[in-house]
DRENDO-1510 file (C-alpha; in Angstrom, 1 decimal, always signed):
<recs>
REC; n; res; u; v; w
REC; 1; UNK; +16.1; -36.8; +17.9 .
REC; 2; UNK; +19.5; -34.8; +17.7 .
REC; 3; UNK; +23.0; -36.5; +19.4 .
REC; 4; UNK; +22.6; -34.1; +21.5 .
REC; 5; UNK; +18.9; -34.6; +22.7 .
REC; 6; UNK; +20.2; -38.6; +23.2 .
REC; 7; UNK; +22.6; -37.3; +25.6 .
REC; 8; UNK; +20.5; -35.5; +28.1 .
REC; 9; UNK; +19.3; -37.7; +31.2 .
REC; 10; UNK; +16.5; -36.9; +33.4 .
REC; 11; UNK; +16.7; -37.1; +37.3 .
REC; 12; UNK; +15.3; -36.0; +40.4 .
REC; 13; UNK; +17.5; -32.6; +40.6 .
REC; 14; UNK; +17.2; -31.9; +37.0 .
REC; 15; UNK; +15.1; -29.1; +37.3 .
REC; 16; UNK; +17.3; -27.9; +40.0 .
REC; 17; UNK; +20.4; -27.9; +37.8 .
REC; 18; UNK; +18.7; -26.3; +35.0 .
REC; 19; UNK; +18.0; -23.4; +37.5 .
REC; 20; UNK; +21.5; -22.9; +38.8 .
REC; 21; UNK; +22.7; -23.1; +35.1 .
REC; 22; UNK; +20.1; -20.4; +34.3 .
REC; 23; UNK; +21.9; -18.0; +37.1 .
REC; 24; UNK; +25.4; -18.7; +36.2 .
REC; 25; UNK; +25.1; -18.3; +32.1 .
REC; 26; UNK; +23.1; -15.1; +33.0 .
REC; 27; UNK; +25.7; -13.9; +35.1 .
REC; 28; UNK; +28.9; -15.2; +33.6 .
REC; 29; UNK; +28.0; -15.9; +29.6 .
REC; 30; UNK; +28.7; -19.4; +27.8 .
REC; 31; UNK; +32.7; -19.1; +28.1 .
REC; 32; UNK; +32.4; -17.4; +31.6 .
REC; 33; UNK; +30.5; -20.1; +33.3 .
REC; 34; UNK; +32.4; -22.6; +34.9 .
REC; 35; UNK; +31.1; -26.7; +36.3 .
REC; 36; UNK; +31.9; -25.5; +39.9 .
REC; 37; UNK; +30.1; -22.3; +39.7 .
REC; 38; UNK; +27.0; -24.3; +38.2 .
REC; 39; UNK; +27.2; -26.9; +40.5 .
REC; 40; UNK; +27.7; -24.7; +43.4 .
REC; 41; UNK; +23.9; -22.6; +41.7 .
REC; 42; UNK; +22.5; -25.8; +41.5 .
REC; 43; UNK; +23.5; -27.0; +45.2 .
REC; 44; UNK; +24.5; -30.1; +43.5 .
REC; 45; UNK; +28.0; -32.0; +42.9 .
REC; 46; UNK; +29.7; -32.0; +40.1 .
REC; 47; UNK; +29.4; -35.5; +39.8 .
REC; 48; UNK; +25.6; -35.5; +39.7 .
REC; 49; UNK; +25.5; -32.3; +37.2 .
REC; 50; UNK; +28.0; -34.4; +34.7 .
REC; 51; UNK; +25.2; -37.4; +35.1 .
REC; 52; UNK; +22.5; -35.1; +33.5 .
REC; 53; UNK; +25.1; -32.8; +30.7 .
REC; 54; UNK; +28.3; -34.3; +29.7 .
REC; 55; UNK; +28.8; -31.0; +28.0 .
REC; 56; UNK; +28.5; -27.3; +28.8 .
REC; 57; UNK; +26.4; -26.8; +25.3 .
REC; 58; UNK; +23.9; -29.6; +26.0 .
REC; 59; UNK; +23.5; -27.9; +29.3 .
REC; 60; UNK; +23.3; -24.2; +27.7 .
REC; 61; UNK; +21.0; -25.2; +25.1 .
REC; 62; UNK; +19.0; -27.2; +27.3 .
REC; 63; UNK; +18.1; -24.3; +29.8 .
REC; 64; UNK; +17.6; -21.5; +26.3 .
REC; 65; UNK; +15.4; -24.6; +25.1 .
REC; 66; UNK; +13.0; -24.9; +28.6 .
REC; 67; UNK; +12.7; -20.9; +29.3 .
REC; 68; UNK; +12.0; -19.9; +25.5 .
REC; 69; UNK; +8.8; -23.4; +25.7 .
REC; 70; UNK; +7.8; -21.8; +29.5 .
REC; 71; UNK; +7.1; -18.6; +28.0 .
REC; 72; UNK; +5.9; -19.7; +24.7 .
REC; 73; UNK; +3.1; -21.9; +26.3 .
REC; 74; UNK; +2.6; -19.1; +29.4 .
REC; 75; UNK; +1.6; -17.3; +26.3 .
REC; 76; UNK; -0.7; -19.4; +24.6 .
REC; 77; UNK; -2.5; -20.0; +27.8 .
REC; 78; UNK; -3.5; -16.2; +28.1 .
REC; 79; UNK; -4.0; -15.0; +25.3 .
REC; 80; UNK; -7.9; -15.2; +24.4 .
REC; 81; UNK; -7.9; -16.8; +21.0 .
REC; 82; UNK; -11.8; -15.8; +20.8 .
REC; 83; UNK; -10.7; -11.7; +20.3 .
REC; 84; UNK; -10.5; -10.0; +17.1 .
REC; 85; UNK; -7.0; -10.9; +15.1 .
REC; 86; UNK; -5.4; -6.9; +15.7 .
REC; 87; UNK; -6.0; -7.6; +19.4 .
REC; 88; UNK; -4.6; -10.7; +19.5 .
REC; 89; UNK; -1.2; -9.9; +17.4 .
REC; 90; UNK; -1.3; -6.9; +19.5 .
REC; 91; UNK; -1.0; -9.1; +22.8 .
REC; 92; UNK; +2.0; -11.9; +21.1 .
REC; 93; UNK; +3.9; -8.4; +19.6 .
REC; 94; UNK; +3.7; -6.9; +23.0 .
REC; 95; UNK; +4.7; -10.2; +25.0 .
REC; 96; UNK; +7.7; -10.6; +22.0 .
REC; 97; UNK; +8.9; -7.2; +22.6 .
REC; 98; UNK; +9.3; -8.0; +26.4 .
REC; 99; UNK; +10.4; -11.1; +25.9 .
REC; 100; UNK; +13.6; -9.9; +23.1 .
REC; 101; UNK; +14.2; -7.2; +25.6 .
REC; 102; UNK; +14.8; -9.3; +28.4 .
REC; 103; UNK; +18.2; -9.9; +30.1 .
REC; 104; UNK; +17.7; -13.6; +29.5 .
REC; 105; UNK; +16.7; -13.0; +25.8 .
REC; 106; UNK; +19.2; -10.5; +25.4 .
REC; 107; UNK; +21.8; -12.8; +26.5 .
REC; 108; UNK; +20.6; -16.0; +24.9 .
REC; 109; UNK; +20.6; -14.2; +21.2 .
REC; 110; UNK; +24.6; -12.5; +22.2 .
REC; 111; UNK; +25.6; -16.4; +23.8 .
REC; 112; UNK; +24.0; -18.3; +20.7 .
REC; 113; UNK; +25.6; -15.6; +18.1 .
REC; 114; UNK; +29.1; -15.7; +19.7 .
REC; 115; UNK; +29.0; -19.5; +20.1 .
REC; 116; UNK; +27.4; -20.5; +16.9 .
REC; 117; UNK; +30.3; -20.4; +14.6 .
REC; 118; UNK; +32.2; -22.8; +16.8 .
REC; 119; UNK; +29.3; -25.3; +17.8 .
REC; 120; UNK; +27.1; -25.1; +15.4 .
REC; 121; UNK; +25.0; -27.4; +16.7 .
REC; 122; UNK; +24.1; -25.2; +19.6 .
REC; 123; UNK; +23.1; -22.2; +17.2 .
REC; 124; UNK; +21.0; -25.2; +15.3 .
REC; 125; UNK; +19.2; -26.0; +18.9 .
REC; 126; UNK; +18.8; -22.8; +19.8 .
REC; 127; UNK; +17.0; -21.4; +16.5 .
REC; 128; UNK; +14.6; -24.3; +16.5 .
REC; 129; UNK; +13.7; -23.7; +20.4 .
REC; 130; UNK; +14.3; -19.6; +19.5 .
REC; 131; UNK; +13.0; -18.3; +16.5 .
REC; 132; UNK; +11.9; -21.8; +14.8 .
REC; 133; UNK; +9.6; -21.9; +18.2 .
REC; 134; UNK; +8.1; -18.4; +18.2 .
REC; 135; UNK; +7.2; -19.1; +14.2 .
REC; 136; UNK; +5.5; -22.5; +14.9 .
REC; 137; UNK; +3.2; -21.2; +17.9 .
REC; 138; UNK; +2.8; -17.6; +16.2 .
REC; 139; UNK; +0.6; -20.4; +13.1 .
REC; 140; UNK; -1.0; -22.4; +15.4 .
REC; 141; UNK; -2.3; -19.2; +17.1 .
REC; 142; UNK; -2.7; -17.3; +13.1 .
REC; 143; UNK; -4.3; -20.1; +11.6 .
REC; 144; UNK; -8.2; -19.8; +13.0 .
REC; 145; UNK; -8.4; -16.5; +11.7 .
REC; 146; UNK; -7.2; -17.9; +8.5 .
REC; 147; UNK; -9.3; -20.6; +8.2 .
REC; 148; UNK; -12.4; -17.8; +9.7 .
REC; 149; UNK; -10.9; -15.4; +6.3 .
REC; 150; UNK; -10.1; -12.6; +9.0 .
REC; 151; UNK; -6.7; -13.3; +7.7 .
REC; 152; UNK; -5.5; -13.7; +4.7 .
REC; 153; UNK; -2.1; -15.8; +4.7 .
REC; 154; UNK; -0.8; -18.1; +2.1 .
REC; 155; UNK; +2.5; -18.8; +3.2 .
REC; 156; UNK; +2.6; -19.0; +7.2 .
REC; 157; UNK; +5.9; -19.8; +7.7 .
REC; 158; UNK; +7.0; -16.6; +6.3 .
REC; 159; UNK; +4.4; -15.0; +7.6 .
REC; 160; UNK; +5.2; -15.8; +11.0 .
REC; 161; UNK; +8.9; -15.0; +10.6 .
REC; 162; UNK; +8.1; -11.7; +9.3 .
REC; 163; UNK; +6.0; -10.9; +12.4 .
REC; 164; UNK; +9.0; -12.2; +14.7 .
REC; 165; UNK; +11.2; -9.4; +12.7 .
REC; 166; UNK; +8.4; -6.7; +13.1 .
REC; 167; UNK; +9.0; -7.0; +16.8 .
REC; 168; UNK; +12.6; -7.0; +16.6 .
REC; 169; UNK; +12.8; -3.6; +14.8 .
REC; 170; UNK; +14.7; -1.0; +16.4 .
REC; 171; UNK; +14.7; -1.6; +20.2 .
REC; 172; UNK; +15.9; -5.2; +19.9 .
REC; 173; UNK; +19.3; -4.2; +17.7 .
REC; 174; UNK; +19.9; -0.8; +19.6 .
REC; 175; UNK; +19.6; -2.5; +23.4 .
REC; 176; UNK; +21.8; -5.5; +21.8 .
REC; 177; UNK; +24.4; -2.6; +21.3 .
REC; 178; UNK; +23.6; -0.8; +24.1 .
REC; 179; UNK; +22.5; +2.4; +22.0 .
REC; 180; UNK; +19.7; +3.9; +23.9 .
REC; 181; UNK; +17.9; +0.9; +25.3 .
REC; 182; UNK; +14.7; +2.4; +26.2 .
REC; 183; UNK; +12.4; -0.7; +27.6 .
REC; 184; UNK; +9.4; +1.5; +28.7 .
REC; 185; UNK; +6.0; +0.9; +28.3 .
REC; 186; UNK; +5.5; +3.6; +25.9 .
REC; 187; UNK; +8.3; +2.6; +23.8 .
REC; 188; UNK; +7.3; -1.0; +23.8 .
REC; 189; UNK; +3.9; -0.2; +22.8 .
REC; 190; UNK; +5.4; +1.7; +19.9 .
REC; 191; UNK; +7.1; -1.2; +18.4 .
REC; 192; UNK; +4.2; -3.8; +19.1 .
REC; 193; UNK; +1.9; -1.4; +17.7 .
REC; 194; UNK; +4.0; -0.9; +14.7 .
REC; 195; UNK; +4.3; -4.7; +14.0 .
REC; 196; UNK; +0.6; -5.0; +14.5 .
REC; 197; UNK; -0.3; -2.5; +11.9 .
REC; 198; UNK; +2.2; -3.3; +9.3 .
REC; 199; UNK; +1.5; -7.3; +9.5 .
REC; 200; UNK; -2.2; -6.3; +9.1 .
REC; 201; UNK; -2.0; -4.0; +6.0 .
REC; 202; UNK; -0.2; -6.9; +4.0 .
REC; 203; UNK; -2.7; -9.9; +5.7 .
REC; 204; UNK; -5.7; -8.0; +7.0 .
REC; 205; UNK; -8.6; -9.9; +4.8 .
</recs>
């Protein structure tokens, strides 16, 4: 457990000021958001929102932390594990895509990049509940077909990253840079399908 993790304390509106935090770093960025505006989201006082985060960063990381886990285990819990491995990569690239595309994933990655070189503990909490997360459920998902020989992958750490980067490629930069941010279905299915086919022709047993 992190300082930071010590320092967060759980209540009966801490869901509730998670939420309002959510809104306002959406709307307003890290540096934007102010305690009032949060508090105001939240429909708490600022007393009460202090109790839970003495500090904006522990708050910030704390909501990235919650809504990457929500959609990581939403995930897990629909994608049928049973299927052949293609169709299963095929379901976490296209869920990936949507997810980097996002606003809120959009404006985690620009929040955490900006912020990271100040507070590098929040770029540190971030990547472990970011891209630490997605590589961690991405092998507990990978390794049946591994162990069945459908797959064949010795190192699954980098194996998992490299699939996280597949799914980045080319819609992810050019939306973060606002170059042509095309989030239809047809262009998501490109990039999924791409990342799909390219992981399988260096892991396809």
């Amino acid at each position: 457990m992190t300082a930071m993790d010590a320092e967060i304390k759980k209540g009966r509106k801490f869901d509730q000021v998670l939420e309002g935090a959510r809104q306002i770093f959406m709307r307003d960025g890290f540096e934007g958001a102010s305690v009032d505006d949060i508090a105001k989201a939240a429909s708490v006082s600022k007393a009460t929102l202090y109790s839970y985060f003495p500090d904006k960063r522990l708050l910030f990381s704390e909501v990235a932390r919650v809504e990457c886990n929500r959609q990581a285990e939403s995930a897990l819990e629909q994608i049928d594990t049973e299927a052949p491995a293609h169709e299963v990569l095929h379901e976490a690239a296209s869920r990936a895509v949507r997810f980097f595309l996002s606003d809120f994933g959009q404006q985690m990655f620009r929040i955490c990049v900006a912020e990271s070189y100040r507070f590098p503990e929040l770029g540190q909490r971030f990547y472990a509940s970011g891209p630490g997360l997605f590589s961690e459920r991405m092998g507990r998902l990978l390794t049946p077909y591994v162990e069945r020989g459908d797959l064949k992958i010795d190192d699954m750490d980098l194996a998992t990253k490299q699939f996280g980067e597949l799914c980045k490629c080319d819609l992810f930069v050019r939306c973060l840079c606002g170059v042509e941010c095309d989030t239809s279905e047809s262009a998501i299915e490109r990039i999924a399908s791409g990342a799909v086919e390219t992981f399988m022709a260096r892991y396809g047993a």
